[in-house]
C-alpha positions in Angstrom: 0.0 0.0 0.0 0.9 3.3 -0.9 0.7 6.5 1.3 -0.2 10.1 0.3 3.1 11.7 -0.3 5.0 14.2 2.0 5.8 17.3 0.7 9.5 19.2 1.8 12.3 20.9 0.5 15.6 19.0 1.3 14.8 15.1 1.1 18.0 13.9 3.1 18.8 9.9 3.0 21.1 8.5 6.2 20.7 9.7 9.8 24.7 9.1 10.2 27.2 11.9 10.5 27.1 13.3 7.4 23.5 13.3 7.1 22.9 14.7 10.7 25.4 17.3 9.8 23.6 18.1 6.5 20.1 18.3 8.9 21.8 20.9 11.0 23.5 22.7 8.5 19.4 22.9 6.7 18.2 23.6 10.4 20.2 26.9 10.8 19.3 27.8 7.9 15.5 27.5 8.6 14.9 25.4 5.6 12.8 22.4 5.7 13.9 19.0 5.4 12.8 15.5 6.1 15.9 12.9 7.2 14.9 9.1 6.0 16.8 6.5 8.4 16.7 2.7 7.2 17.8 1.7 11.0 15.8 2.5 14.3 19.0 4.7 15.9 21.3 7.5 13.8 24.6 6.8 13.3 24.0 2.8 13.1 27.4 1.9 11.9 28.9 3.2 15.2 25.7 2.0 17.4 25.5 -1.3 16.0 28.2 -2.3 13.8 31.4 -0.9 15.5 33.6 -3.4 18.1 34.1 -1.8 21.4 37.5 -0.1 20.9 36.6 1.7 18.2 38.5 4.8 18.4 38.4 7.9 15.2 41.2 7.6 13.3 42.1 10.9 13.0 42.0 13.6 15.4 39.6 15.4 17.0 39.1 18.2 15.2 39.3 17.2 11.4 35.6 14.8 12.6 33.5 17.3 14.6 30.5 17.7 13.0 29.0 21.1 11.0 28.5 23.8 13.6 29.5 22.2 17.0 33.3 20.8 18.1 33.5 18.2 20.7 34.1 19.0 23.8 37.2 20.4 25.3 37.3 17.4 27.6 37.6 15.1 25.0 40.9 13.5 23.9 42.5 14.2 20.8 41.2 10.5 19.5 37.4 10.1 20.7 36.2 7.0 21.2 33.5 4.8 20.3 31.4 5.4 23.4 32.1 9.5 23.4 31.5 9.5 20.3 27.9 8.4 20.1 27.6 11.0 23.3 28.1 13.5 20.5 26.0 12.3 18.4 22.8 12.0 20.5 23.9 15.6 21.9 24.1 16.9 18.3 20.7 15.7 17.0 19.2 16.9 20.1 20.6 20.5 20.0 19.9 21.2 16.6 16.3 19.3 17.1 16.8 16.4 14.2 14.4 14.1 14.2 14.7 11.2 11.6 12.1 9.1 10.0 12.9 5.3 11.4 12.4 2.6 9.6 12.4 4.2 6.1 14.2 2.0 3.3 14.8 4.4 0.8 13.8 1.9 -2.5 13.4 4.3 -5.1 14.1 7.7 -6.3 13.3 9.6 -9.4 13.9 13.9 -10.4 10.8 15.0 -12.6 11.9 17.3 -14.6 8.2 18.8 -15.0 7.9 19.6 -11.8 11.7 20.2 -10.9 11.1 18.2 -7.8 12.6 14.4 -6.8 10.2 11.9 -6.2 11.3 9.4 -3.3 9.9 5.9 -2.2 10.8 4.2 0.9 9.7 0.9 2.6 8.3 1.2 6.0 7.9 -1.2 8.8 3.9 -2.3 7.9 5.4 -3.8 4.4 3.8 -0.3 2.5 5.3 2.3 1.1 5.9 5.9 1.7 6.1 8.5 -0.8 8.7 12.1 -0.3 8.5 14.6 -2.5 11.2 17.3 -2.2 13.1 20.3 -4.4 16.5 18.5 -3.9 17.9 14.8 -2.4 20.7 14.9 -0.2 22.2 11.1 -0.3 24.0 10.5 2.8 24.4 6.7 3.2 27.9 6.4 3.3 30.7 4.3 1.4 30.5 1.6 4.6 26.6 0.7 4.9 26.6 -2.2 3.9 28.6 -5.8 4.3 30.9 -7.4 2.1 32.3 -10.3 2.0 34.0 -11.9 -1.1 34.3 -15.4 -2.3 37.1 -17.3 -0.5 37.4 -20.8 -2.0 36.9 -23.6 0.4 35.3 -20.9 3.4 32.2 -23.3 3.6 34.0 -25.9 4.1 35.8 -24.1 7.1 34.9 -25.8 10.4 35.9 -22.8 12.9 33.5 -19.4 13.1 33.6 -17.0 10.5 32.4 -13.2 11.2 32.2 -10.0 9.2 34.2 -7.0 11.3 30.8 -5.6 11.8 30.1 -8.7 14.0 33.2 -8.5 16.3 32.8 -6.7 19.2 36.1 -7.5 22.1 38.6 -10.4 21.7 37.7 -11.1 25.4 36.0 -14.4 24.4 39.3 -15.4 21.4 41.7 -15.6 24.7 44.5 -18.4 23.3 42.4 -19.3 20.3 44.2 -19.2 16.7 42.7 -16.1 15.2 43.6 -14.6 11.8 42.4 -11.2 10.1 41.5 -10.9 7.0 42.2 -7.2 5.7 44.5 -4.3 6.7 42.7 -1.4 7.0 41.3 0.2 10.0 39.1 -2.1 11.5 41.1 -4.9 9.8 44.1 -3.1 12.1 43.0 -2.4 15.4 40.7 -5.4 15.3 44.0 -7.6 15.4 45.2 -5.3 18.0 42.3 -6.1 20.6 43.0 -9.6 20.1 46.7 -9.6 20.6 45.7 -7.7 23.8 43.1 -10.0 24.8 45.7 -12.8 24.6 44.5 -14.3 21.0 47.3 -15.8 18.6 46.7 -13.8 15.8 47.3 -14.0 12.4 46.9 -10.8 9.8 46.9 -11.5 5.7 47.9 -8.2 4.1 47.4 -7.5 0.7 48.9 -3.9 0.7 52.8 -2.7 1.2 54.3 -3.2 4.3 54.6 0.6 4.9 51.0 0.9 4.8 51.4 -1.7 7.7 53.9 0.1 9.6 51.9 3.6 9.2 48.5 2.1 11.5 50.8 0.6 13.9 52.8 3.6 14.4 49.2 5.1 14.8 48.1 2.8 17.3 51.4 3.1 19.7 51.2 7.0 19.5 47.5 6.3 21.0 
């Protein structure tokens, strides 16, 4: 079933950073907008996807949001847990309220009109319909999970889990671990297990130096 459609100016897709940085940015402003949010939280990646760790990469104040640093308090690499702190602070000051549970399925500029029609999904199986002057798409490069085809991984008799599964090597304590990837999570995910007492294993694909340049990042922390 289909729902009358609701009418705005900015249509904004993703209720993570960017797009709650896009809402305030619209809310200064004083121009309407209407923020669409698959998940039932914002920032899901960092609420439901991220290990316990987690720390931003880079410092502090090259990932404050539009409009408001973090606190002084904070140190220079915020963590996981502050992090979200600033989050829920952020949509609450500048009064964002997302639309939960809206899969965005389908979206389409009519040139007649000059406006951009949008369809999302909503929890009751229909469908609801945004109409707006522009589309902001803020979904981010990270949304969604990949994993590639390894030969002979279902035949592979230990557990298997996607980075976005993994949340403390508490529970890998003298088990044979290895990580597959070199990149952040891929990085400090190895980390937590070698502190956690795991014998871990790491296959790189990239340069050494590339190696050397997170760990020197991770000591300096």
């Amino acid at each position: 079933m289909t729902t009358g459609a609701k009418e705005t100016v900015v249509i904004v897709v993703g209720a993570g950073p960017s797009g709650l940085s896009t809402a305030a940015s619209l809310h200064k402003l004083s121009i309407p907008y209407i923020l669409l949010e698959r998940e039932d939280c914002i920032a899901s990646l960092f609420n439901k996807k991220a290990y316990d760790r987690l720390h931003l990469h880079l410092a502090k104040q090259f990932c404050q949001l539009a409009h408001m640093p973090f606190p002084e308090t904070y140190p220079t690499y915020v963590s996981r847990s502050d992090f979200l702190k600033y989050l829920d602070h952020y949509a609450s000051h500048f009064k964002i309220n997302p639309e939960f549970r809206n899969t965005v399925q389908f979206a389409k500029y009519d040139e007649d009109r000059k406006k951009w029609w949008v369809e999302a999904a909503v929890e009751d199986g229909g469908i609801q319909c945004y109409v707006g002057r522009f589309l902001v798409v803020a979904t981010g490069e990270n949304s969604d999970v990949f994993i590639p085809e390894v030969d002979g991984l279902s035949e592979f008799k230990g557990e298997v889990i996607h980075s976005t599964e993994y949340k403390s090597g508490k529970r890998y304590e003298n088990k044979k671990v290895l990580v597959v990837g070199a990149g952040n999570s891929g990085m400090e995910i190895a980390l937590d297990l070698s502190n956690h007492g795991a014998k871990t294993s790491i296959v790189v694909r990239s340069p050494v130096m590339t190696l050397i340049l997170y760990v020197n990042n991770f000591i300096y922390r």
